[in-house]
Structures are given as structure tokens and as C-alpha cells.
C-alpha positions, 0 to 999 in steps of 0.5 A: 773156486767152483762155479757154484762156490761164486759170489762176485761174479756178474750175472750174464758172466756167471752164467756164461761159465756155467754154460761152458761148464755145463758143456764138458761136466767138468764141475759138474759132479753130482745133483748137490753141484746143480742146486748149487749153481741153481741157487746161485743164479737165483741170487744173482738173479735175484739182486739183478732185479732189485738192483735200482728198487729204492726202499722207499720208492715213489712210484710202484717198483715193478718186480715182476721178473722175479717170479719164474714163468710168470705168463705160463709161457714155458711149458713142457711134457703134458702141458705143465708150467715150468718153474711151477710146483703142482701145476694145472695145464699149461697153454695159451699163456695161461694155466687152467685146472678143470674139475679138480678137487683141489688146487695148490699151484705155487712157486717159492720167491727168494732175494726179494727186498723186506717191505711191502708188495702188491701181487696181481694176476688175471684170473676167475673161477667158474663155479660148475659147467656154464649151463648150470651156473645159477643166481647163486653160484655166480657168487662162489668163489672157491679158488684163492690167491695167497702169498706167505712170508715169515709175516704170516699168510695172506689171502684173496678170493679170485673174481668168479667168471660172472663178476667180469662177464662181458655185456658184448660178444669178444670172440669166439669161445664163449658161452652165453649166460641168459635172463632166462638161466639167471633172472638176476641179469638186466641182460644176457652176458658172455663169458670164456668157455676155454683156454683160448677166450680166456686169453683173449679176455686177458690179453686184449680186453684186460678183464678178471684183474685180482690183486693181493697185499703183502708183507715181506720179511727180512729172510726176503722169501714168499712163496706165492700160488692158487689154492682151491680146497672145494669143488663142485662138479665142473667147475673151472679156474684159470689164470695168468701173467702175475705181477709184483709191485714193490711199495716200499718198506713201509709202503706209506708212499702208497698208503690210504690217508686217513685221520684218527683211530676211529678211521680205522677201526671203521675200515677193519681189523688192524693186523699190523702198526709200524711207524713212519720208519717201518718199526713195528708197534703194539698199538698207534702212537701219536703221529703218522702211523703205517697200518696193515689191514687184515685184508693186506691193505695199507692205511697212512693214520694220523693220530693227533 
């Protein structure tokens, strides 16, 4: 049997023989051979990962090994992210897209458990140069998160630069937005003006945290990334070190309790009613019910 052909092989041995094999090319034959052995690593990669995830875990599972590159730690020629398609410059542990018409950075994840997930990266977007940010573009918010599985496609605006700005100075790199630019402030404020702040921002003080609902499938595929569909003139987005949380099938160990069908209609649109099990319903039935919000949050309802 050919490596490519394995399906009970143990990651680490699995990968032990490919190397081997990639050595003298001997089971190597053409580019089909490769993506062959490529899937059936992410497979087993894949099963690795999940391999002690409860379906109904009571703390949120951690997946994030998961999605390849997920700090923008590899890059290679010209500064692009592997593992990523469409990809921004790549440094710092961070990726950043300046001036750019539009932005479609995205990596497609498969073998993951069906259920529900939380995604979150650190990240913001600069709507224009520093100098010229105004009351108003403090509030644009251009470039989005999203993830899309057979569920359908689930979005989230990214923090503009000013919703995180720091009252205090926290390295060097920064610009100064003043009272003066922006008569709105109470005083003035700091935020990254490059790659090597941002970082700074991320890593050491936390900031510019974005977080993302999602449902997955039973084919267990999403394919996650940043889009941005509009530009104006030097306008700057950069982010970093995504995380996947896995809430569960039903994800009800993590839902927001709420009672009666005026609660929810209250808090939104309903996209989705599954029942305590995950089977998905036209409508809320009496009992607990898990509903999916339309902005990917989940509520636990009570119907009495």
C-alpha cells in the first residue's frame, strides 16, 4: 500500500515514512501523489486534535491547532503567510494589508467536529493615514472577519484602531490622535502605526480582541479569513493569532439563559432553533430550546 493510500497509520509514524519517502521519491510519482499525502495528513492531523474534544464539553475546547500558521509565524518569499490563500505581509507574527483595495485572506479547515465554535483573533482596522482620521472614520469598520460552513456564512466587523486606542503610551511606534484632530476624545490617545507596535499591542497588552460564532456542518469544513470590499485612501488593517473554541454540538453549556420567546425576539433575529439534543426545529417548542442568533450568539430559551 502507498503512503498516500494509509488510513490506520499514527500521525507521528505516518509522518516518519513520508519523510523517508520524500527522501528517494520512490512513492512519489507526480503533483496527485502529493496532495494525497497532504490530505491524509490533515486527516490524521485533524483526528489528533479532536481526538479527547467531548461533544458536549464543559469548558471550551480549544482547536486552535487546527488552522495552519495561525500566529502568521511561517512566512516565506516576499513576506506572504504560509498555509494562507491571498495573503497580506506576513512579519512580527502578524499580517497586515496597507492601502489595498480589497482584502480576501482565508484558509479552508476540514475534519473538524459539527457543532458550534467560537473564532477570535486580535486585529483592527485603520480607516485612512493617522493624521486624518476624523470623529467619523474613528467609527468605520471595513474589514471583517468571516467563516462559512454548509450553515451558511457568518460574519463580524473587526475593532476599528480607535475602539482599542490606548490612554497611555506603550512603546514606541505609535501615533498620537489628539482633542484637537478629534474633539470627541476627553484626551488624547495612542494607537500602532506599525507592524512592530501592533504586536506589541497584541502580545504584551492583549488589545483589539474580535470574536466570531459559528455553526459547523456535518461534512466538518469552514473556511475562515479577512475581507475587506472598501477602501479609503491609506487605510490599514492587520491581525493575528486566531483561536478556535469548540462549544459543543449544541453548544447549550455555553448558551446565554433565557426565559420565554419575548426574550428572544427582544435580543434579535433567530437564525436557527435546535433542541436540547441538536435537532434542528421550525419554531421553539415547549422546553429548553438552543437558538442561534443571526449574529452567531447562542441563547439557551426556556418555553414554558
Amino acid at each position: 500500500m502507498s503512503l498516500f493510500e494509509s488510513s490506520d497509520t499514527e500521525l507521528p509514524e505516518y509522518l516518519s515514512d513520508t519523510m523517508a519517502s520524500l527522501e528517494d521519491c520512490s512513492q512519489i510519482a507526480n503533483n496527485e501523489a502529493f496532495e494525497a499525502i497532504n490530505a491524509t495528513i490533515k486527516a490524521k492531523w485533524a483526528k489528533y486534535i479532536f481526538a479527547d474534544v467531548e461533544d458536549e464539553p464543559s469548558d471550551k475546547a480549544e482547536v486552535t491547532g487546527i488552522i495552519f500558521n495561525y500566529d502568521y509565524n511561517l512566512w516565506g518569499i516576499g513576506a506572504s503567510a504560509d498555509y494562507w490563500m491571498n495573503p497580506g505581509t506576513a512579519a512580527n507574527t502578524e499580517m497586515e494589508v496597507f492601502n489595498a483595495d480589497s482584502i480576501n485572506v482565508y484558509q479552508e479547515l476540514e475534519g473538524l467536529k459539527p457543532g458550534f465554535y467560537e473564532l477570535t483573533l486580535q486585529g483592527f482596522y485603520r480607516a485612512g493615514m493617522p493624521e486624518e482620521l476624523t470623529d467619523s472614520l474613528s467609527h468605520v469598520q471595513n474589514a471583517y472577519m468571516f467563516a462559512e460552513t454548509s450553515k451558511g456564512l457568518m460574519t463580524k466587523r473587526i475593532l476599528n484602531a480607535m475602539d482599542d486606542a490606548s490612554v497611555e503610551s506603550l512603546g514606541d511606534g505609535e501615533s498620537v490622535i489628539s482633542t484637537e484632530q478629534i474633539p470627541t476624545l476627553e484626551a488624547p490617545v495612542y494607537i500602532p502605526n506599525n507592524m512592530a507596535c501592533a504586536e506589541n499591542y497584541f502580545l504584551t497588552y492583549e488589545k483589539y480582541n474580535n470574536s466570531l460564532m459559528v455553526q459547523v456542518g456535518e461534512d466538518g469544513k469552514m473556511t475562515i479569513g479577512i475581507r475587506k470590499e472598501a477602501h479609503i485612501e491609506g487605510d490599514w488593517t492587520i491581525f493575528t493569532n486566531w483561536k478556535l473554541f469548540y462549544l459543543g454540538k449544541t453548544g447549550a453549556n455555553f448558551a446565554e439563559e433565557v426565559s420565554g420567546v419575548n426574550s428572544v425576539n427582544a435580543a434579535g433575529k433567530a437564525a436557527q432553533v435546535f433542541s436540547i439534543d441538536g435537532t434542528q426545529l421550525n419554531s421553539l417548542r415547549r422546553g429548553i430550546n438552543i437558538v442561534r442568533m443571526s449574529d452567531g450568539t447562542v441563547r439557551k430559551v426556556l418555553v414554558k
